[in-house]
DRENVEX-202280 format. One record per residue (C-alpha): x, z, y; chain. Coordinates in pm, 1 decimal, padded with zeros to 6 digits, always signed. Example, Ala and Ser with C-alpha at 12.3 -4.5 7.8 and 13.67 -1.06 7.14 Angstrom:
% DRENVEX-202280
- xx; zz; yy; kette
- +01230.0; +00780.0; -00450.0; A
- +01367.0; +00714.0; -00106.0; A
% end
This chain:
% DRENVEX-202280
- xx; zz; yy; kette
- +00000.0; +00000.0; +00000.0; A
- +00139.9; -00114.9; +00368.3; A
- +00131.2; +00252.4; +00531.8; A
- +00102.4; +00232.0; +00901.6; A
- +00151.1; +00549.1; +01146.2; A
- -00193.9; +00482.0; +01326.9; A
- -00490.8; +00719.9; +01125.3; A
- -00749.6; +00623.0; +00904.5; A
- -01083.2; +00817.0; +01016.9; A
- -01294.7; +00929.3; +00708.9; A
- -01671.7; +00950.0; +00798.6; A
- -01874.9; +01171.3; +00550.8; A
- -01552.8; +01364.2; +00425.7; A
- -01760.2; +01653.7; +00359.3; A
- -01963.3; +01468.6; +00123.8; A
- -01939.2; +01375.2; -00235.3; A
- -01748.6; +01047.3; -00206.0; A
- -01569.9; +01122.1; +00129.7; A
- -01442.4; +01522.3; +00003.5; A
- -01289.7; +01308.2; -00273.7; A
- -01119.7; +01018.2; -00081.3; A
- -00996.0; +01229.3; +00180.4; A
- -00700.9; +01380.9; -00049.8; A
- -00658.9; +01089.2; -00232.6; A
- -00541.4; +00915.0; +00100.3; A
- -00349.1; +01182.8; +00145.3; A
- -00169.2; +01178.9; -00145.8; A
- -00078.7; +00800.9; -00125.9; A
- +00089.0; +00898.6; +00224.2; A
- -00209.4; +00812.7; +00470.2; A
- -00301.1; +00957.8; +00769.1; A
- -00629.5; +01080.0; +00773.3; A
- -00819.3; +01167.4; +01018.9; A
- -01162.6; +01350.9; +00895.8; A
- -01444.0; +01377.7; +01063.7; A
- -01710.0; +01685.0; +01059.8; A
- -02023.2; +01830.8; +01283.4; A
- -01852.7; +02144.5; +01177.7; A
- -01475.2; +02187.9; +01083.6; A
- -01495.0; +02490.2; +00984.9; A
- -01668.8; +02317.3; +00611.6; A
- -01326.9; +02132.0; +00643.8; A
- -01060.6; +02398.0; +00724.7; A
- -01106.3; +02604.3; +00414.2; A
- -01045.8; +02260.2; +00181.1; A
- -00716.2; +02302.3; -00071.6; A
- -00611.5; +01995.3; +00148.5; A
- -00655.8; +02129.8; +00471.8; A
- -00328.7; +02191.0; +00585.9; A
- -00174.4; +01882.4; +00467.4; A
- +00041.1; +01759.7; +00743.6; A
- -00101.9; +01387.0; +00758.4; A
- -00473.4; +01519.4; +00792.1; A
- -00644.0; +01537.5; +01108.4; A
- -00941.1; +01765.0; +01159.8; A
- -01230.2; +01613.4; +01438.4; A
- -01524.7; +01721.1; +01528.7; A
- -01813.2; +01498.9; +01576.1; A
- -02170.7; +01377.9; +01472.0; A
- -02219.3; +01019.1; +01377.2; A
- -02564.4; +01034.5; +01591.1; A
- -02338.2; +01126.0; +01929.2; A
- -02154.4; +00803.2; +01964.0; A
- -01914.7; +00918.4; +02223.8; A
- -01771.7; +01196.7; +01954.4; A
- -01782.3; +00920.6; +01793.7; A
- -01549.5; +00706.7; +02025.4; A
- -01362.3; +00992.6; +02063.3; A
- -01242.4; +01049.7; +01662.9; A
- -01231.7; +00642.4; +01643.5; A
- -00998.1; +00619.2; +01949.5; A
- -00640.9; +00569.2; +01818.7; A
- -00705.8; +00482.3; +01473.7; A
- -00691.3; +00163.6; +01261.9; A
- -00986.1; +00174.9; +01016.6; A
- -01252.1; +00385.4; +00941.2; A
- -01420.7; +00428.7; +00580.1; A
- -01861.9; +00495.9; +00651.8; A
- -01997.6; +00691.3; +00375.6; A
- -02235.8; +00909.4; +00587.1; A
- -02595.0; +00911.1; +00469.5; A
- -02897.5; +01028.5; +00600.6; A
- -03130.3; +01115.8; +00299.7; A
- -03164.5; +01498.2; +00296.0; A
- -03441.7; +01734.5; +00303.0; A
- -03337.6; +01848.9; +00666.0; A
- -03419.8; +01399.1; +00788.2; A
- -03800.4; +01319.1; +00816.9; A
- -03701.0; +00958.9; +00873.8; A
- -03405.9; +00899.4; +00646.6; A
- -03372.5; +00547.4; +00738.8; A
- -03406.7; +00579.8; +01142.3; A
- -03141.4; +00825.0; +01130.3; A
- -02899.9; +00599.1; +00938.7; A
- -03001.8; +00307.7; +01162.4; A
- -02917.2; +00488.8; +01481.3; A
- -02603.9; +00580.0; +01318.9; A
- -02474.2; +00267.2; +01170.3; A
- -02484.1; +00173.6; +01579.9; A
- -02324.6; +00443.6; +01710.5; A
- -02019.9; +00347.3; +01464.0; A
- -02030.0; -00024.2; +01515.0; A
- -02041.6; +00023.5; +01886.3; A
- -01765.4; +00322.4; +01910.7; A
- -01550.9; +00122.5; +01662.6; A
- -01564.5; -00219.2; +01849.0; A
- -01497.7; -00022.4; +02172.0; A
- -01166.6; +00118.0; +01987.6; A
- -01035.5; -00213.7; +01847.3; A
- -01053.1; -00106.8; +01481.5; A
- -00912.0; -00337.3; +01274.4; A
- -01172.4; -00285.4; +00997.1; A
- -01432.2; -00082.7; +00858.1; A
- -01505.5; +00010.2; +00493.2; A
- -01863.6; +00089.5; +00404.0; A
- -01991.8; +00181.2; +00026.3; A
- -02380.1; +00107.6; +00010.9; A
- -02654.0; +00064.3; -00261.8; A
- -02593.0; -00212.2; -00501.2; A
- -02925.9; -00370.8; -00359.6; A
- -03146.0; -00615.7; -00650.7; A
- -03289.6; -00954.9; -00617.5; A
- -03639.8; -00821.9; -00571.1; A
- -03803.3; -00860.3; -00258.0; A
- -03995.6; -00519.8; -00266.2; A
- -03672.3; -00312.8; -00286.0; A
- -03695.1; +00057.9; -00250.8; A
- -03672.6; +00236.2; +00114.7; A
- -03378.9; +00416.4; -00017.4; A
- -03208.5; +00076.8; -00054.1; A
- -03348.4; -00130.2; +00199.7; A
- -03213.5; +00110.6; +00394.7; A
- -02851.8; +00076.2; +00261.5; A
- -02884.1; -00303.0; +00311.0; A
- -02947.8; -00230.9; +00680.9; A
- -02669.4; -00027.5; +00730.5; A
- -02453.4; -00265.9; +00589.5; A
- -02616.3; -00543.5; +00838.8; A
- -02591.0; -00339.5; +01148.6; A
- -02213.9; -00238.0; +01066.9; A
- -02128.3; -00644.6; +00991.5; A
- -02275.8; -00744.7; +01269.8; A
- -02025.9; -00618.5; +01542.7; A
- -01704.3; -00745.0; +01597.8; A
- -01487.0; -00514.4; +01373.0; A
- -01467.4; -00696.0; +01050.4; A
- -01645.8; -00527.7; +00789.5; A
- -01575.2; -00479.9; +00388.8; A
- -01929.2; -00363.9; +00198.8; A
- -01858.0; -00225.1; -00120.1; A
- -02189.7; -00201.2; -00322.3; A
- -02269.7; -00015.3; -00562.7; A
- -02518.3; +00133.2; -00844.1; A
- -02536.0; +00494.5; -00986.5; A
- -02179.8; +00657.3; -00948.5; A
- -02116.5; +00828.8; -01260.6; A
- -01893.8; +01155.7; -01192.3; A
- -01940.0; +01557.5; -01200.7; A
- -02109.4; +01655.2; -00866.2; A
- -02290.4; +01343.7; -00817.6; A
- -02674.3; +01352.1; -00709.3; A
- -02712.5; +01043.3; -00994.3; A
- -02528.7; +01258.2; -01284.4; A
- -02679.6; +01629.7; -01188.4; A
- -03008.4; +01407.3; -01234.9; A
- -02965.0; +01287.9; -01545.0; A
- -02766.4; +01641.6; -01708.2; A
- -03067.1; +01824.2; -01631.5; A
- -03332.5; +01575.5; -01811.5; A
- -03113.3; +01494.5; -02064.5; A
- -02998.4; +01844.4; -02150.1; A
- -03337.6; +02064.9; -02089.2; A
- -03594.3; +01789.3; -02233.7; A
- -03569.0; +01727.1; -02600.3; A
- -03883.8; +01513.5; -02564.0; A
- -03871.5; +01285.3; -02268.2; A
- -04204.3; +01139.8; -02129.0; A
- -04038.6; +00930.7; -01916.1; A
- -04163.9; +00608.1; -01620.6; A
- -04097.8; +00283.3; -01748.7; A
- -03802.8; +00223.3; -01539.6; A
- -03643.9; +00402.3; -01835.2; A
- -03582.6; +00034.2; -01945.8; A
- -03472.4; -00032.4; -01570.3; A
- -03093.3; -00209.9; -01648.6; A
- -02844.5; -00058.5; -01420.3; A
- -02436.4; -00091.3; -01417.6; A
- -02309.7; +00270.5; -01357.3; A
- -01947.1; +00358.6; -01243.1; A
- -01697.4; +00616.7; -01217.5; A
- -01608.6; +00786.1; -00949.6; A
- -01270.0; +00735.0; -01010.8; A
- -01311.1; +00325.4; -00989.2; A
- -01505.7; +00403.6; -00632.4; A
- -01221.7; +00565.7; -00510.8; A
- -00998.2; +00342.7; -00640.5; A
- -01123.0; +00035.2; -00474.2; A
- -01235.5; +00210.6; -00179.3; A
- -00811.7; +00304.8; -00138.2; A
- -00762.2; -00080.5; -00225.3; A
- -00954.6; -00185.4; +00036.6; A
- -00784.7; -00007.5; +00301.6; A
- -00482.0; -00248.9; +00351.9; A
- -00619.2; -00588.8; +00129.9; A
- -00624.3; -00892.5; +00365.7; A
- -00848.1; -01082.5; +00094.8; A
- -01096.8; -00839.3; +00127.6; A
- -01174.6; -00841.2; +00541.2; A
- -01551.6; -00950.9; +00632.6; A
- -01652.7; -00924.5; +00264.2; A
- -01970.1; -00781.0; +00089.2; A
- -01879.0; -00726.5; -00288.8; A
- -02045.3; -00575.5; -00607.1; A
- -01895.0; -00277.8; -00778.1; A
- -01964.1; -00156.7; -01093.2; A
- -01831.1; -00059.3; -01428.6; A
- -01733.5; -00289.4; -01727.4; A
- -02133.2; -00241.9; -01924.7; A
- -02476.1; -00300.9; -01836.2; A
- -02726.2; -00064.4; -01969.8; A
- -03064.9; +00034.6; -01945.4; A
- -03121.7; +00424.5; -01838.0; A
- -03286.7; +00520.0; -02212.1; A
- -02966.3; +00346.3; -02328.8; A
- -02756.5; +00550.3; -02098.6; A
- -02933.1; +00874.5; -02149.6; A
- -02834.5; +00836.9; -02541.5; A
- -02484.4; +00784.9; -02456.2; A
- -02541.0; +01119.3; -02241.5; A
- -02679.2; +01323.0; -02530.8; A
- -02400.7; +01214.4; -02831.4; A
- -02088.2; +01349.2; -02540.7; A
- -02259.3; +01648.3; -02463.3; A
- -02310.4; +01713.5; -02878.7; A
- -02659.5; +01686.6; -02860.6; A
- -02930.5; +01611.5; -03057.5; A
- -03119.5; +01255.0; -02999.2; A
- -03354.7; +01314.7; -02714.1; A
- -03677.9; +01110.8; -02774.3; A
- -03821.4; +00923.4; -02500.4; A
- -04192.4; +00798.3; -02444.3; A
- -04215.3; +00567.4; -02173.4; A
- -04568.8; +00562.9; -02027.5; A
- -04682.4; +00297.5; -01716.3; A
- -04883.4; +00568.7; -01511.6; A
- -04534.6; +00764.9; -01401.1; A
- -04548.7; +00713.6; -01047.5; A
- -04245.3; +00729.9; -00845.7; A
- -04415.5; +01025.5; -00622.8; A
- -04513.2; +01205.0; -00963.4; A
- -04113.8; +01095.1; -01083.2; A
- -03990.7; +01284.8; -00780.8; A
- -04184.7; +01608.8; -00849.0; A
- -04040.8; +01629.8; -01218.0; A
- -03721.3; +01592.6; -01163.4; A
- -03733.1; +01840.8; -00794.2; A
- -03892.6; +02122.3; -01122.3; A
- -03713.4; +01994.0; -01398.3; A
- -03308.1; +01962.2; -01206.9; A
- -03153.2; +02072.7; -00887.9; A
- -03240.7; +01768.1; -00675.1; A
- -03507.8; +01821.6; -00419.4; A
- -03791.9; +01625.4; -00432.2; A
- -03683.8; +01522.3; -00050.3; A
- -03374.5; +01312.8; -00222.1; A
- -03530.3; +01266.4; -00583.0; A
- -03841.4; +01044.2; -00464.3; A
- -03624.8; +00769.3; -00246.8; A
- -03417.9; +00752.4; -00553.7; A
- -03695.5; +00715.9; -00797.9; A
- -03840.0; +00486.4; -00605.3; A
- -03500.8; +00254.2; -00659.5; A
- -03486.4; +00358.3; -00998.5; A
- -03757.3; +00074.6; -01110.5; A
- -03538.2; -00197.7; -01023.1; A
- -03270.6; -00359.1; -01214.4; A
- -02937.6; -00312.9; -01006.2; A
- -02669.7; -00541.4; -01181.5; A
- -02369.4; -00716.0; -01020.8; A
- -02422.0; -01011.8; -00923.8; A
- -02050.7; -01103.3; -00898.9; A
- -01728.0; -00971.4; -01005.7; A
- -01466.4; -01080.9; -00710.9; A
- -01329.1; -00744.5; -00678.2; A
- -01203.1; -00722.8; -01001.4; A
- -00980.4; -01034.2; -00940.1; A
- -00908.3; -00890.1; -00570.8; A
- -00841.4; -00506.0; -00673.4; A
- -00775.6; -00570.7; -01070.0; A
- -00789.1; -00226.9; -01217.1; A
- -00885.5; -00070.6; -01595.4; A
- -01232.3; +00026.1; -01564.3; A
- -01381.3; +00308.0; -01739.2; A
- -01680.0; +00279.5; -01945.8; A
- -02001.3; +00486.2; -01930.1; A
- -01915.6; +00659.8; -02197.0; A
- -01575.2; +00752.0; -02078.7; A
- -01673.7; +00872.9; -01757.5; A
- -01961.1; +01079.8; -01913.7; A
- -01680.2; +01262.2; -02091.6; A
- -01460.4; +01288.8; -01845.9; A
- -01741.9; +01413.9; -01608.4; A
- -01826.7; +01655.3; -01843.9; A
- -01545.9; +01789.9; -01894.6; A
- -01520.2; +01875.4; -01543.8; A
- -01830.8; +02049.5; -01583.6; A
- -01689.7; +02263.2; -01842.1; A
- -01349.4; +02362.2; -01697.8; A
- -01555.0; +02425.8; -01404.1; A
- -01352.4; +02174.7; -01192.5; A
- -01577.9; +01985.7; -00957.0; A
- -01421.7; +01900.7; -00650.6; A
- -01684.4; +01794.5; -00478.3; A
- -02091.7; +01820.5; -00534.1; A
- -02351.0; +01637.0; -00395.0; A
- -02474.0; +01949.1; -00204.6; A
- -02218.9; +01972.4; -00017.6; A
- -02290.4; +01707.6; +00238.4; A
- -02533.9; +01800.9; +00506.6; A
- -02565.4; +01943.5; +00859.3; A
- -02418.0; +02338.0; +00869.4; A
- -02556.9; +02477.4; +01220.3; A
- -02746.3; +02798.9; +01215.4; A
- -02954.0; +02901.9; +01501.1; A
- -02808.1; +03118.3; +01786.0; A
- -02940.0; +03442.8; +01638.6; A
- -02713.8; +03445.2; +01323.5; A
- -02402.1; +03481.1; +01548.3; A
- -02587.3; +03699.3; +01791.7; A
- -02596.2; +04009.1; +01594.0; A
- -02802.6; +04256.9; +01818.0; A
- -03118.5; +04288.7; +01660.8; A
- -03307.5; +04250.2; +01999.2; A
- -03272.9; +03882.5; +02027.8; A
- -03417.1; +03655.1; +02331.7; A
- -03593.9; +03458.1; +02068.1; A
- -03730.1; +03745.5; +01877.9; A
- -03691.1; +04027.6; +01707.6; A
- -03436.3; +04028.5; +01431.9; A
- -03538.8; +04259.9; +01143.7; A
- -03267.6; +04430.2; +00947.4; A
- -03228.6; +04631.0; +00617.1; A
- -02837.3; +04772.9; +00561.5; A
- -02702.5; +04949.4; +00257.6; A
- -02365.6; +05024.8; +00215.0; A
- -02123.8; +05207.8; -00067.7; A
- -01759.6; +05338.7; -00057.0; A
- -01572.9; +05242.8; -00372.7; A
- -01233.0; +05380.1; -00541.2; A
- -01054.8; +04995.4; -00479.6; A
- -00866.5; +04832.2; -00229.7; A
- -01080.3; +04543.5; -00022.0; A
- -00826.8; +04291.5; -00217.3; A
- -00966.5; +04432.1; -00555.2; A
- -01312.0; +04422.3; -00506.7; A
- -01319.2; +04068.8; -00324.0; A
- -01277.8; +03809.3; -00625.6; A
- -01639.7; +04036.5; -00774.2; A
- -01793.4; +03986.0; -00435.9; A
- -01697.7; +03588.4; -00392.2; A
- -01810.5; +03548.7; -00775.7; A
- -02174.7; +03679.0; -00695.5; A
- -02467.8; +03387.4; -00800.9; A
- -02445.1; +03104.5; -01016.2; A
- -02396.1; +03192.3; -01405.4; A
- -02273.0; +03475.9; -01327.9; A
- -02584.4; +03576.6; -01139.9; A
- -02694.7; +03871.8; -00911.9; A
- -02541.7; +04205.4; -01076.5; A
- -02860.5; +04405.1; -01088.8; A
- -03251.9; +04294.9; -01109.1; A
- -03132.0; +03923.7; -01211.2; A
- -03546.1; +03883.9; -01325.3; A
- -03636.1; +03904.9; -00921.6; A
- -03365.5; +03670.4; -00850.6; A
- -03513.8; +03389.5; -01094.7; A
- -03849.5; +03486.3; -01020.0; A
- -03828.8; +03441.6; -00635.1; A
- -03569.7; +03111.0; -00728.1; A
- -03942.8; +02967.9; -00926.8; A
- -04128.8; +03092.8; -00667.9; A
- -03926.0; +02882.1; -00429.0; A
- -03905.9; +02564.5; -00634.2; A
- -04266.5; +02585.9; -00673.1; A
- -04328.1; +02576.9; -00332.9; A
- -04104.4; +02257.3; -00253.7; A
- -03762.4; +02418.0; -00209.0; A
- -03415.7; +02448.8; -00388.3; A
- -03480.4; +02713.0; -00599.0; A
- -03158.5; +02904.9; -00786.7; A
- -03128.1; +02562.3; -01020.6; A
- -02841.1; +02455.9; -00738.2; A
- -02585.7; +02776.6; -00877.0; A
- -02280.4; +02699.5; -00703.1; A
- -01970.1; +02443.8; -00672.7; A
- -01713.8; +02671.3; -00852.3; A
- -01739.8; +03007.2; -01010.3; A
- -01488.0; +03190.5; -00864.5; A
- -01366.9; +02998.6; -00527.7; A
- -01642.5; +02971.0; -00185.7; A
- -01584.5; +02680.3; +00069.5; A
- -01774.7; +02716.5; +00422.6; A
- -02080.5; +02474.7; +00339.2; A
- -02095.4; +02536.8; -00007.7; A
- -02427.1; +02620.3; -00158.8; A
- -02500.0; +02875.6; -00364.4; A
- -02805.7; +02918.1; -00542.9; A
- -03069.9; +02956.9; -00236.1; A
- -02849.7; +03042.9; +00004.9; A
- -02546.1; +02806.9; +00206.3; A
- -02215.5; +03015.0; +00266.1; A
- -02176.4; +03000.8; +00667.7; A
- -01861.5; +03253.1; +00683.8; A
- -01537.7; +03327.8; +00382.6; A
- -01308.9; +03535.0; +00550.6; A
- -01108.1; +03713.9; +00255.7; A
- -01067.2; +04011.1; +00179.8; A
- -01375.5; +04110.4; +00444.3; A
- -01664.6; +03897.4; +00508.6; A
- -01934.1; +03674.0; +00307.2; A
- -02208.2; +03527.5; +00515.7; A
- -02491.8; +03365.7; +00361.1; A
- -02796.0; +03142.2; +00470.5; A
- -03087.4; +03131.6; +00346.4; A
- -03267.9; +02795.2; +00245.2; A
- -03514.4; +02918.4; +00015.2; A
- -03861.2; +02842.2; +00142.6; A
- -04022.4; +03176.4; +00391.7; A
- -04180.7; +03222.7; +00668.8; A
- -03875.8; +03314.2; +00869.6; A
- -03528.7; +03253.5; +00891.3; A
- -03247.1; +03483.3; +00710.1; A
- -02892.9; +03579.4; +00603.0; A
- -02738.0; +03807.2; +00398.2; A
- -02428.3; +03963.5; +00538.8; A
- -02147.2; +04117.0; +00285.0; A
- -01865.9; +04324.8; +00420.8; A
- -01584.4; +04514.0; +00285.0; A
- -01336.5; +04748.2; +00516.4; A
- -01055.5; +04930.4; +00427.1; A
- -01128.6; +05331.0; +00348.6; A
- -00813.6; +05537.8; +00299.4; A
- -00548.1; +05405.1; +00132.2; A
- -00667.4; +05241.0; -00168.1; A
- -01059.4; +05273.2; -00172.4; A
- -01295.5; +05027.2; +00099.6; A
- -01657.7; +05040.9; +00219.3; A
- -01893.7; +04727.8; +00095.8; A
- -02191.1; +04693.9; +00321.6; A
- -02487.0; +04441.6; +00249.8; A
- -02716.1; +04414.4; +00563.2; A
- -03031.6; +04120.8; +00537.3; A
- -03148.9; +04030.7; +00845.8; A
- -03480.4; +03845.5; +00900.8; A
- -03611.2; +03628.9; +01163.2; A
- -04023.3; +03621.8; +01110.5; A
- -04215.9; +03347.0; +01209.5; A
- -04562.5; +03509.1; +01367.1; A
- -04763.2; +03726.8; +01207.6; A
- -04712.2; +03565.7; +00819.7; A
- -04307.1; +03611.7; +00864.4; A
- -04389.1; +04014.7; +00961.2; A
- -04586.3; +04050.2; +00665.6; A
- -04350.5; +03857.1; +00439.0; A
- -04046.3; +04080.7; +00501.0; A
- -04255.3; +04402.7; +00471.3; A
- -04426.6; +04263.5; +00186.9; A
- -03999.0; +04240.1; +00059.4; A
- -03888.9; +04544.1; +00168.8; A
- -03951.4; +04761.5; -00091.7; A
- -03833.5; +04549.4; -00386.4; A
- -03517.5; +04485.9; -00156.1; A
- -03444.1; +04914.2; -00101.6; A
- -03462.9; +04864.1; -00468.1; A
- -03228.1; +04573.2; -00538.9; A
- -02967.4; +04633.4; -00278.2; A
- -02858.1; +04934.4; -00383.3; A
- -02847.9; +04844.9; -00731.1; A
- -02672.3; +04556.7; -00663.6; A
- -02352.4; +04749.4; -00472.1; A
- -02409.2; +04985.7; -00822.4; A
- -02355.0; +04702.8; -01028.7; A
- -02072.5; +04559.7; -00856.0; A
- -01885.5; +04875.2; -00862.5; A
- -01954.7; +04929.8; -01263.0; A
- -01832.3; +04554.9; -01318.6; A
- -01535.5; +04630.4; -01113.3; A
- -01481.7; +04930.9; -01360.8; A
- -01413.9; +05169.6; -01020.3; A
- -01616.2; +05464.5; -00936.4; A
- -01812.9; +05467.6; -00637.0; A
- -01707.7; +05737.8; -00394.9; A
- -01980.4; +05761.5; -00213.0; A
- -02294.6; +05609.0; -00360.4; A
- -02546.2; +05328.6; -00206.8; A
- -02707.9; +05497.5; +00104.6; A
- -02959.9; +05341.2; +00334.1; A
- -02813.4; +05277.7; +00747.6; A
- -02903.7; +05140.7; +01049.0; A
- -02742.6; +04825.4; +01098.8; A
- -02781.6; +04835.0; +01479.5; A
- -02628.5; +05181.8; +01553.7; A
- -02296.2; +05067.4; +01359.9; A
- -02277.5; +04809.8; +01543.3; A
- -02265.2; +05037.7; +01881.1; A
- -02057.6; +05263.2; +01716.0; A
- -01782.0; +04949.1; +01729.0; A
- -01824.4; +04887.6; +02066.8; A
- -01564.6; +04903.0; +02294.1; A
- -01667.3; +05260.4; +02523.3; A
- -01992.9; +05266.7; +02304.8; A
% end
């Protein structure tokens, strides 16, 4: 690859795709330049302090941040997307974004861009979810920075939205009564051959102004491909029924119960999932020739990940990570309301350093600590009522990244040994975060605190969180109990009830 000292700027690189390029550039001696509404999801990265990575903040719907992180550089890779529960209108938003970054890159003479879109089929009634990629694609070729549009069909690799999809079904329904786009033909491929081309693409003259299919070495039909699924994961045949009345809208609500996807990202992609999405040429294979891994390899090698509990990157990860003022204002009498708080705190017989790696592990497999049934019963609850539920867990089982999602909640703050901030995304009449401290007591004991705070909305928020409260004075406690007996340390001073806002004056300066 012909290195140059001008930066590359990585759109997206908190996403799936883009949290995996962004090293790999790295790695093959690139400067990168990666682009986030909030850093901070960025700065706590293994790759973060790599001395060819630049760290800039801006929003792909404010063009002059835009301008701003384009100005200087050479090329810039697109692999933002819109399609979240947060986005009403999906495909506005990505419209009014694939401007911004056509305009901003024209106005600082980019030599190319790099965009990887939908593999988009013949049919004239394509889904929204695709017709939606095609216009990004359009928008971002029409300016005068030449553009290369990689395209391509369901990316096959631990984390992804297309692969948590299909592990779920696969692995939780032994009989599958399935849509008929079952028999749908599709040409997966692996992450690893996206990232690979999308690297190839950086510096190939052959490939400037081009629109090219990419997609693994077999074409298969999803019942097909959902075989191949069950024989690597040592399964037993899963039996599948396909029946004409599954509606993409019913499609969306099975698989938002059935696997971590919300039904706000499952129903766009159900609705693509009736089309065939095939190649419908191979030039980049001549242009970028590489070894190509099959479905069944990447499958293996995807699960695998799974296992050693190595996945890099998730698709949860992407999204927009800006709480409202109130979570950094702590006082509880807040110009936009009144905060509600509950504290409980506990003094155990280990350093801050000990008891950290316990606290960071909380959720996931290895659940709650204490009353795990109220954790899965509110996680139904939630799913049930249209949100993410605990089927999400988290990333890794032992390491937290700023953005990170963890069962219901998002991580906002990691600051070890002392703080883990959480946000809540379940669905409540309110807004709410759950705020885990450990100080320093003596010389080799700490205090761990655990304060939830509440925002209500009206009169239903008021009587949700007293409706809570007394199953939380029974959890909370238990829960620093727990921690302390898994931790095989005594507590000094047991789990006592205290008023978040009077510790807080306590700290004050003069207070």
């Amino acid at each position: 690859m012909a290195l140059s000292s001008a930066p590359v700027l990585v759109t997206g690189a908190t996403g799936y795709v883009g949290g995996r390029l962004t090293p790999r550039l790295l790695e093959a001696g690139v400067r990168v330049r990666a682009l986030a509404r909030n850093p901070a999801k960025l700065a706590c990265r293994p790759w973060a302090g790599h001395p060819l990575l630049e760290l800039a903040k801006g929003d792909v719907q404010d063009a002059a941040s835009l301008y701003r992180a384009l100005k200087g550089c050479r090329a810039a890779y697109y692999l933002v997307h819109s399609m979240n529960p947060a986005t009403k209108d999906f495909a506005a938003a990505d419209r009014a974004a694939a401007l911004n970054l056509a305009g901003a890159a024209a106005a600082a003479g980019l030599e190319r861009i790099i965009y990887l879109g939908g593999l988009v089929p013949e049919d004239h009634q394509i889904s929204r979810h695709l017709a939606s990629r095609a216009e990004v694609g359009h928008i971002l070729g029409a300016g005068p920075v030449p553009l290369t549009w990689l395209r391509a069909a369901m990316i096959l690799g631990s984390g992804s939205a297309s692969f948590e999809i299909m592990r779920y079904l696969v692995e939780r329904l032994p009989l599958m009564i399935t849509p008929s786009w079952v028999q749908s033909l599709v040409q997966p491929i692996a992450i690893n051959d996206v990232l690979g081309y999308l690297e190839g693409c950086l510096d190939h003259p052959g490939v400037l102004g081009q629109t090219l299919d990419i997609g693994g070495p077999e074409v298969l039909s999803y019942r097909e491909l959902f075989a191949i699924y069950a024989q690597e994961a040592g399964l037993r045949p899963r039996l599948i029924i396909p029946v004409p009345f599954f509606t993409p809208k019913l499609s969306s609500y099975w698989i938002h119960l059935v696997t971590p996807v919300p039904a706000a990202i499952a129903r766009p992609l159900a609705e693509g999932l009736r089309h065939s999405v095939v190649c419908r040429d191979s030039r980049i294979r001549e242009l970028i020739p590489r070894q190509l891994s099959t479905c069944r390899q990447a499958i293996h090698r995807a699960l695998n990940r799974v296992a050693q509990e190595r996945v890099e990157t998730c698709w949860m990860d992407a999204g927009e990570l800006r709480p409202p003022e109130w979570v950094a204002c702590e006082d509880a009498p807040y110009a936009g309301g009144a905060v509600l708080e509950l504290g409980y705190r506990a003094t155990i017989a280990a350093p801050p350093e000990t008891v950290w790696p316990a606290l960071a592990g909380i959720g996931g497999r290895r659940g709650w600590y204490a009353g795990q049934w109220l954790w899965v019963a509110r996680g139904w609850l939630d799913r049930l009522l249209g949100g993410v539920g605990l089927a999400r867990g988290r990333r890794d089982p032992r390491q937290l990244w700023v953005g990170d999602a963890l069962d219901f909640w998002r991580v906002l703050t990691v600051d070890p040994p002392r703080r883990l901030l959480l946000w809540a995304e379940m669905k409540a009449p309110g807004q709410a975060v759950l705020d885990l401290r450990l100080a320093p007591v003596g010389e080799d004991g700490c205090e761990l605190g655990l304060v939830a705070r509440f925002l209500p909305r009206g009169l239903a928020g008021l009587l949700y969180w007293r409706a809570a409260l007394p199953l939380h004075r029974h959890i909370f406690p238990a829960l620093l109990r727990a921690l302390a007996r898994g931790l095989d340390r005594p507590l000094t001073a047991p789990p006592e009830a205290f008023d978040p806002a009077a510790a807080r004056a306590c700290r004050r300066p003069g207070a």
